[in-house]
DRENZALO-744933 format. One record per residue (C-alpha): z, x, y; residue in three letters. Coordinates in steps of 0.5 Angstrom, whole numbers, plus 500, padded with zeros to 3 digits. Layout:
BEGIN
Z X Y ALA
...
***
This chain:
BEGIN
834 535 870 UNK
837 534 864 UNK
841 528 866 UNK
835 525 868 UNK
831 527 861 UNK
837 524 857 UNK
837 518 861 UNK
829 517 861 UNK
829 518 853 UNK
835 513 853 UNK
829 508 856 UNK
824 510 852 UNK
829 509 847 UNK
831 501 848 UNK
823 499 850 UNK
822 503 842 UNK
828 498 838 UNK
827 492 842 UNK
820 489 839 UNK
826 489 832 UNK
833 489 835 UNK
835 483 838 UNK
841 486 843 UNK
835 492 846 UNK
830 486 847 UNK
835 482 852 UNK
836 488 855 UNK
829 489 857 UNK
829 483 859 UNK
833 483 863 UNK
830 489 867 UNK
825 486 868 UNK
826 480 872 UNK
832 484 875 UNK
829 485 883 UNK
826 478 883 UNK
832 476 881 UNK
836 479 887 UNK
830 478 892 UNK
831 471 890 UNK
839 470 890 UNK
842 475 895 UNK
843 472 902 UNK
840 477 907 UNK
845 477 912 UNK
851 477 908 UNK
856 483 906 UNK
856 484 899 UNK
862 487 895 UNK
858 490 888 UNK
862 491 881 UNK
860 494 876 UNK
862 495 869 UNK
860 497 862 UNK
860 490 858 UNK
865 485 857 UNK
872 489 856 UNK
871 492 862 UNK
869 486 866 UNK
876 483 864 UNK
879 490 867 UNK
875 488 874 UNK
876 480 874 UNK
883 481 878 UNK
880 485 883 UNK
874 480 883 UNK
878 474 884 UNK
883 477 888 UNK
878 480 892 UNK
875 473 893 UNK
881 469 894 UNK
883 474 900 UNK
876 476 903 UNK
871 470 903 UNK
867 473 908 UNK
864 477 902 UNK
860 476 897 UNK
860 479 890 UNK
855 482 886 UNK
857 483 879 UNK
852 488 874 UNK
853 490 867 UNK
849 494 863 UNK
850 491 857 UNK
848 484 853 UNK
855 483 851 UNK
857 483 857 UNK
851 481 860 UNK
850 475 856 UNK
857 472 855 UNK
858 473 863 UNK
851 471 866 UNK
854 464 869 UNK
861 467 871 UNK
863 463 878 UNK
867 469 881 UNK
860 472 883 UNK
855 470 887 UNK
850 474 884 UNK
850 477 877 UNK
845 482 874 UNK
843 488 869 UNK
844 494 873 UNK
837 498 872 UNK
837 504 868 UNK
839 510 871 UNK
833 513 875 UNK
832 515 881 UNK
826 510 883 UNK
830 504 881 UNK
837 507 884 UNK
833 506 891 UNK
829 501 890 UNK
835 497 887 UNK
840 500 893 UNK
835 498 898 UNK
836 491 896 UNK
842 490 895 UNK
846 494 901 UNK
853 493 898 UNK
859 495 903 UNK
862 497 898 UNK
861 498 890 UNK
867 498 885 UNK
865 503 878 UNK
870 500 872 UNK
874 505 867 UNK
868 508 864 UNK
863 508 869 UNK
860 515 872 UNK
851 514 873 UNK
851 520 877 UNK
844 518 881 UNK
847 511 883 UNK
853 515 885 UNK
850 520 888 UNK
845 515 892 UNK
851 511 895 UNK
855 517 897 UNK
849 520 900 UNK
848 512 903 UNK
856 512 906 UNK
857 507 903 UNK
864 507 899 UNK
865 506 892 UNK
871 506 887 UNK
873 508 881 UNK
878 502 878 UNK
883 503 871 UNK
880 509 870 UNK
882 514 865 UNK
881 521 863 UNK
882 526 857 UNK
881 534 856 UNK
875 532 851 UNK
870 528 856 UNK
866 532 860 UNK
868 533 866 UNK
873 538 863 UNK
868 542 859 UNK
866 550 861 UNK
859 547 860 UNK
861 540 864 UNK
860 543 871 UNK
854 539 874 UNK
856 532 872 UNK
863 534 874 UNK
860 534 881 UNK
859 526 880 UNK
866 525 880 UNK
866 528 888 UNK
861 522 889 UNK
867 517 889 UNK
871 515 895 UNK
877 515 891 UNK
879 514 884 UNK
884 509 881 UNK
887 512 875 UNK
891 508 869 UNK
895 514 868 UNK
899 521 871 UNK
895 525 865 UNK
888 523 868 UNK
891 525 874 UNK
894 532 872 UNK
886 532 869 UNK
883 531 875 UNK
887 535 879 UNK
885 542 875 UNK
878 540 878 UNK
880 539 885 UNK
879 532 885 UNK
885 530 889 UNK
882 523 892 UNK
886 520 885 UNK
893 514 885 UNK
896 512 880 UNK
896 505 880 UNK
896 503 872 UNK
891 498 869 UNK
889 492 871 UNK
889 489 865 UNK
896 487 865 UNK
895 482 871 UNK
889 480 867 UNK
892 477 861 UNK
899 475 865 UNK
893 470 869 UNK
890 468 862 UNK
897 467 860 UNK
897 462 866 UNK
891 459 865 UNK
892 457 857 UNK
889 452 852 UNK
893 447 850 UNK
889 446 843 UNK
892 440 840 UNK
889 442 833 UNK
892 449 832 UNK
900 445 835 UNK
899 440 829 UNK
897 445 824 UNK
902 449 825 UNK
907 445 825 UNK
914 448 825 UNK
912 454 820 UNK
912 461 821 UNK
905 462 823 UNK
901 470 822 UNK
895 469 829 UNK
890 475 826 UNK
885 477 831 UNK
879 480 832 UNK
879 482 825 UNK
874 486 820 UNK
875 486 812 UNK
879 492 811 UNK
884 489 815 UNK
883 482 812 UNK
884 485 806 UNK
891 487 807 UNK
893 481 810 UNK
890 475 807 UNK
893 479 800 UNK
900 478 804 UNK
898 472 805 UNK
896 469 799 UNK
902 471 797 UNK
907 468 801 UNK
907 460 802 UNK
912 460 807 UNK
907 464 811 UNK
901 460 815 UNK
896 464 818 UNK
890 463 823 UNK
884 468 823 UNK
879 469 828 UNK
875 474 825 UNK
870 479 830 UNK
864 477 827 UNK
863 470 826 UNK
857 468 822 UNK
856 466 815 UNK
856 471 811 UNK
863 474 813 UNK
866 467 814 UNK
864 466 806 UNK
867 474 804 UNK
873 471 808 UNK
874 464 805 UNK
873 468 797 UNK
878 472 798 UNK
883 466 800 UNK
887 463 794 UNK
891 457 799 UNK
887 452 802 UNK
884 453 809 UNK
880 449 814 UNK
874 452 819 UNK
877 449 825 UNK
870 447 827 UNK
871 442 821 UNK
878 441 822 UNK
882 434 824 UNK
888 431 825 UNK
888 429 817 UNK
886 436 814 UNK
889 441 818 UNK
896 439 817 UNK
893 440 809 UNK
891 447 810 UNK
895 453 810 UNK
891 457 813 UNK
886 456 819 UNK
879 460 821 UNK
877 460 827 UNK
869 460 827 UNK
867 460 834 UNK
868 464 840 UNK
873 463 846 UNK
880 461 843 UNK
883 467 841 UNK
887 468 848 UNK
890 461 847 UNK
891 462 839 UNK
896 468 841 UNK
901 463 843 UNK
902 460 837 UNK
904 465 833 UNK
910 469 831 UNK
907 475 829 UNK
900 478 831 UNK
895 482 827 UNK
889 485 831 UNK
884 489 828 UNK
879 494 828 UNK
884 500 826 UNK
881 501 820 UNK
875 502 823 UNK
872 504 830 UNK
878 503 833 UNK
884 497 835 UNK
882 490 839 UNK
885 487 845 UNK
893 488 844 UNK
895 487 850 UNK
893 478 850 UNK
898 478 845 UNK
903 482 847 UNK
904 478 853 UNK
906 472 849 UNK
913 476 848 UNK
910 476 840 UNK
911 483 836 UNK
904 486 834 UNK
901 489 828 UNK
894 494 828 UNK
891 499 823 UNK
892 506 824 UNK
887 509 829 UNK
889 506 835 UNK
892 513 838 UNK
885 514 843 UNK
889 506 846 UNK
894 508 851 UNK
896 501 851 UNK
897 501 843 UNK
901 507 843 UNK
905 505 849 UNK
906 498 846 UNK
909 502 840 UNK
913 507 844 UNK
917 501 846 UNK
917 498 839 UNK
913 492 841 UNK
908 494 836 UNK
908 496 829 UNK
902 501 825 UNK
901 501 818 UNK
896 504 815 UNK
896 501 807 UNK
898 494 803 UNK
905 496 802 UNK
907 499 810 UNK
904 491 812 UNK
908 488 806 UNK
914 492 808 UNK
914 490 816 UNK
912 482 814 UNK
918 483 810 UNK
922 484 815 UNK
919 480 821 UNK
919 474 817 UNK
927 476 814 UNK
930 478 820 UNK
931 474 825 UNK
933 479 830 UNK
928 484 829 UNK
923 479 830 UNK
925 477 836 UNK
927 484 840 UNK
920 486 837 UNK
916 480 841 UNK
922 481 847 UNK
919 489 847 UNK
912 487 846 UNK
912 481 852 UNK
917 486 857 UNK
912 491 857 UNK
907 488 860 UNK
911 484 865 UNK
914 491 867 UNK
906 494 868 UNK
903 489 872 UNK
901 490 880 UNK
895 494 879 UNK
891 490 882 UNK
894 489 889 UNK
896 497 889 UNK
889 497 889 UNK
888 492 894 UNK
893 495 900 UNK
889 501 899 UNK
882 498 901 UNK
880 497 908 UNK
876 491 908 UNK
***
């Protein structure tokens, strides 16, 4: 009951923001047309395989399985849900799914009516994914469904004394693939035992995106044969460490591809530069060679831009925690990330394999591009660290798959 109340109030909530915010008033809607929208595009007599994830970030973590599913079984079709706009929006038109979708809020009503019409042979939860009704009603229904590059730690509430109806869910889940041994050493203390280890499948994620790079003509001429710093996903903290450095090394050039891309950040940006810069919407073969230092104010670049540099900086650890690590890792180049990352398992891993490096003020930055710029051999082992630890973690996909009866 109390689940239900919290999730009618998160409703409530949303319908409350929506006519102000423009993120809750696409959601709405979104849930609006989201039955007709499966009455329409769903095949009656096909089967369907439903994965669901959270937002973007989760979605990238489900994509191997989708396209491996997709390649091996063709006989299924794919239903893909979010429950976010930011990953609803950008992944609307996605081509390895047949249908894609809001997935309804959490209540019993829109559980059955949206299982009545969707029938999944089976369903995939990914990492963070845990709606007790959806769960409970695919259990009761026989239908199987997994949890994918989960992860867990003593302080969610499934291990909590107060933690034991929602515990409960986790019974639902035909079987848990976990990122982990600790999630499995967690799980186990609870008497769920349906749990593999197979790792995350992020790692088989980005070594395909690595695959299926850009070749940026614009971004090779500017760069030219310097030494070249990609800053990734940055915010102004982070950009105040570097773009300092930066300024202060003309040797250096740098590519920024800040996380929030509009005006008045670009310009916050562009006032704190004392060397010239281009917007690479602006840019072309005559300015870009002029400019030391290139910002990138649009959207789908970045895992390309990573390959272009010798050293990475991503963002985020100053603030509510590190961005993707890993789609720059994979280009065999060392990675720099502020000093709150410890909740990334990935990010503390990378650092254990020295492919990574924390710092936590202007002189530990100033310190490690010293040396990643003066010493050759240091530089080149961090990014062979960084890029092996990758490699060495991927197969979780397939581990997944062999396990599957389809």
């Amino acid at each position: 009951m109390l689940y239900d109340l919290a999730i009618g109030i998160y409703d409530l909530l949303v319908h409350i923001m929506a006519p102000f915010s423009r993120k809750p008033r696409k959601m709405m809607k979104g849930h609006w047309v989201v039955y007709e929208l499966l009455r329409q595009q769903m095949e009656k007599d096909a089967q369907y395989i439903w994965f669901h994830a959270a937002s973007l970030g989760e979605f990238e973590q489900g994509r191997p399985l989708i396209e491996k599913i997709r390649m091996k079984y063709p006989e299924y079709k794919i239903l893909l849900t979010f429950f976010s706009p930011s990953g609803y929006e950008v992944r609307k038109n996605y081509r390895g799914a047949d249908v894609v979708c809001y997935l309804p809020f959490d209540k019993p009503r829109n559980v059955k009516k949206f299982l009545d019409i969707v029938n999944p042979s089976m369903a995939f939860f990914i990492k963070y994914e845990f709606w007790k009704n959806y769960l409970d009603e695919l259990n009761k229904r026989r239908i199987p469904v997994y949890s994918v590059s989960s992860i867990f730690r003593k302080d969610q509430v499934f291990f909590k004394w107060y933690g034991g109806t929602y515990r409960h869910v986790l019974t639902d889940f035909d079987h848990l693939f976990v990122q982990n041994e600790t999630s499995k050493r967690f799980l186990s203390r609870i008497g769920i035992n349906k749990v593999t280890v197979v790792g995350d499948t992020r790692f088989d994620r980005v070594l395909q995106i690595r695959e299926e790079a850009k070749e940026l003509p614009l971004i090779s001429k500017f760069k030219g044969e310097s030494f070249t710093l990609v800053a990734g996903s940055s915010w102004g903290p982070d950009e105040d460490l570097f773009l300092e450095y930066f300024n202060n090394h003309p040797e250096l050039k740098l590519i920024i591809a800040p996380h929030v891309i509009d005006e008045n950040h670009l310009v916050e940006i562009i006032s704190k530069l004392r060397r010239p810069y281009v917007r690479y919407t602006r840019a072309d073969e005559k300015n870009v060679e002029k400019a030391d230092c290139l910002i990138i104010d649009c959207f789908g670049l970045l895992s390309s831009i990573y390959r272009y540099g010798e050293v990475a900086y991503i963002g985020g650890g100053f603030g509510v925690g590190i961005h993707n690590t890993l789609e720059a890792a994979v280009y065999g180049i060392p990675v720099v990330i502020g000093p709150k990352y410890q909740k990334f398992m990935e990010a503390v891993q990378l650092i254990d394999a020295k492919g990574a490096f924390s710092i936590k003020d202007y002189d530990e930055l100033k310190a490690l591009f010293d040396r990643l710029l003066g010493d050759e051999m240091f530089l080149r082992e961090s990014g062979t660290n960084a890029g092996y630890y990758v490699t060495s973690n991927a197969g979780a996909t397939d581990k997944i798959l062999s396990m599957i009866n389809f």
